[in-house]
C-alpha positions, 0 to 999 in steps of 0.5 A, a space after each residue: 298574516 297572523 293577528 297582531 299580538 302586544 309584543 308587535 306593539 310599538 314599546 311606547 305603548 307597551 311601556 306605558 303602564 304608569 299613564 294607563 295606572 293613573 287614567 283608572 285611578 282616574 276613572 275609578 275615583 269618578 266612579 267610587 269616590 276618595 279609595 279610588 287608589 286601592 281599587 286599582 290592584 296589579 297589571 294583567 296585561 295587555 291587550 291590542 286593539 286592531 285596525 288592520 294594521 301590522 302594527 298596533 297604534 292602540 293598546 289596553 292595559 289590563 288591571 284587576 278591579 279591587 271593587 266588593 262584588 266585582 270579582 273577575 272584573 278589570 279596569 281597562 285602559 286603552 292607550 293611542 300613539 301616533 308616532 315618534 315624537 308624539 306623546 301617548 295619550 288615553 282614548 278610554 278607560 272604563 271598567 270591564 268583566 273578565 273572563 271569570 266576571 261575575 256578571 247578569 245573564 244576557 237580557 231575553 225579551 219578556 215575550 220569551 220569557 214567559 213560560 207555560 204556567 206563568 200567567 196568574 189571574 189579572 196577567 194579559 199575554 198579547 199574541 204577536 200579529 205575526 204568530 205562526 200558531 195563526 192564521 187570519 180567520 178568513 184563510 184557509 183554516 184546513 180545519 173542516 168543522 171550523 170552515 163549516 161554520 164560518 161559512 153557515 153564518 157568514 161570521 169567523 174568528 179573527 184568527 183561527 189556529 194554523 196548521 203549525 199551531 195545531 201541529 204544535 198542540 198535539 205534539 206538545 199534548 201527546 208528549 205531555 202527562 196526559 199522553 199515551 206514554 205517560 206513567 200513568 197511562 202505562 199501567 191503565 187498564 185500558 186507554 181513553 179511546 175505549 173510555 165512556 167518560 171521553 168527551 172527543 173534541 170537534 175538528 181535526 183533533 177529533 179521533 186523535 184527543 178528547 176531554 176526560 168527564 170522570 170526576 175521579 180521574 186525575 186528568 179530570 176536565 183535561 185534554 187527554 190523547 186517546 192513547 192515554 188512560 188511568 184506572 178510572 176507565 169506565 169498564 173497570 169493574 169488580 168480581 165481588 160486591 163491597 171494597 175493590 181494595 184487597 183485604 189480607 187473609 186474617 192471621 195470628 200473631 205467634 210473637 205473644 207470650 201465653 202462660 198456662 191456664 191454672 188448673 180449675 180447682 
């Protein structure tokens, strides 16, 4: 069986729109004060309001909202009718966007709205307790140098990286300016891999990232994969002494205009 649509709805719900007019007037006068009349523009129609039934017992009149900054909203009005000999009355009026609203964007929690980048000196960002990226420090870390130590001292982390947040950090490392598909890293003369100034992490990541050391590297002080490099490698070298930079070979400028020399008398 079909959805009702407002045609099966009873005619005293249908014909109803003067009542439904009055209850927004109503409604909008509560809301914006004496011009309440002129905020209520033309009927858009109806909508039915279901309870299964074949027949619609409820009906909301559509009318455009005529507010400064509300465009596409509507003054909705549902109407209630229980029968012949009873009277239709208002269940609700309330104004609401349409389709084509103006309207904010769906609320997001501030923990997803955070963004890498956004944290400025004095911000605290707390970790969920239930963090993927962690695992308790007395887990099974799978990390072998952090084992290692937790067991030499007796002491641990609180909370170690787990095996999904290391997983994450070096696909979003790799993927990132500082990976072996970077700009940069495609024009190197070589990668970080072969580099004196990579300074190799301790752990699972050791053969995979280090920490570049070269002062006049762009990824100076930076998590760099060994697939990466820029020309600051530290086996970049020069054939001749003095400036690496190449100098044109002098040439004249013919676009002077020379006269002749007067003869010497």
């Amino acid at each position: 069986m079909s959805a009702p649509t407002p045609t099966d709805a009873p005619p005293a719900l249908r014909d109803a729109v003067d009542l439904a007019r009055s209850a927004a007037v109503e409604e909008a006068a509560a809301e914006v004060g004496d011009d309440s009349a002129g905020t209520v523009g033309e009927h858009l129609g109806c909508e039915v309001e279901t309870d299964g039934a074949r027949t619609p017992s409820a009906l909301t009149h559509l009318f455009s909202a005529e507010l400064p900054g509300y465009h596409g909203w509507r003054w909705a009005v549902t109407l209630a009718w229980v029968g012949e000999g009873e009277p239709v009355t208002v269940s609700e009026a309330v104004l609401l966007p349409g389709p084509q609203a103006l309207v904010a964007p769906a609320w997001v929690p501030w923990d997803q709205r955070v963004q890498p980048g956004d944290l400025k000196p004095g911000d605290l960002l707390p970790s969920p307790a239930d963090d993927p990226r962690l695992v308790p420090g007395y887990a099974e870390s799978e990390d072998p140098a952090v084992e290692e130590v937790a067991t030499e001292i007796g002491l641990g982390r609180e909370r170690v990286l787990s095996v999904a947040g290391r997983d994450e950090a070096a696909q979003r490392w790799q993927d990132g300016e500082h990976g072996p598909s970077a700009d940069l890293a495609r024009s190197a003369p070589a990668t970080c891999g072969t580099c004196g100034f990579l300074m190799s992490l301790a752990g699972s990541m050791r053969g995979v990232f280090g920490v570049c050391a070269n002062e006049y590297s762009p990824a100076d002080a930076q998590v760099v994969a060994v697939g990466f490099g820029c020309g600051a490698h530290s086996d970049v070298g020069t054939d001749v002494a003095g400036s690496p930079v190449h100098v044109s070979a002098l040439v004249y400028d013919d676009g002077v205009d020379l006269e002749p020399a007067s003869p010497v008398n």
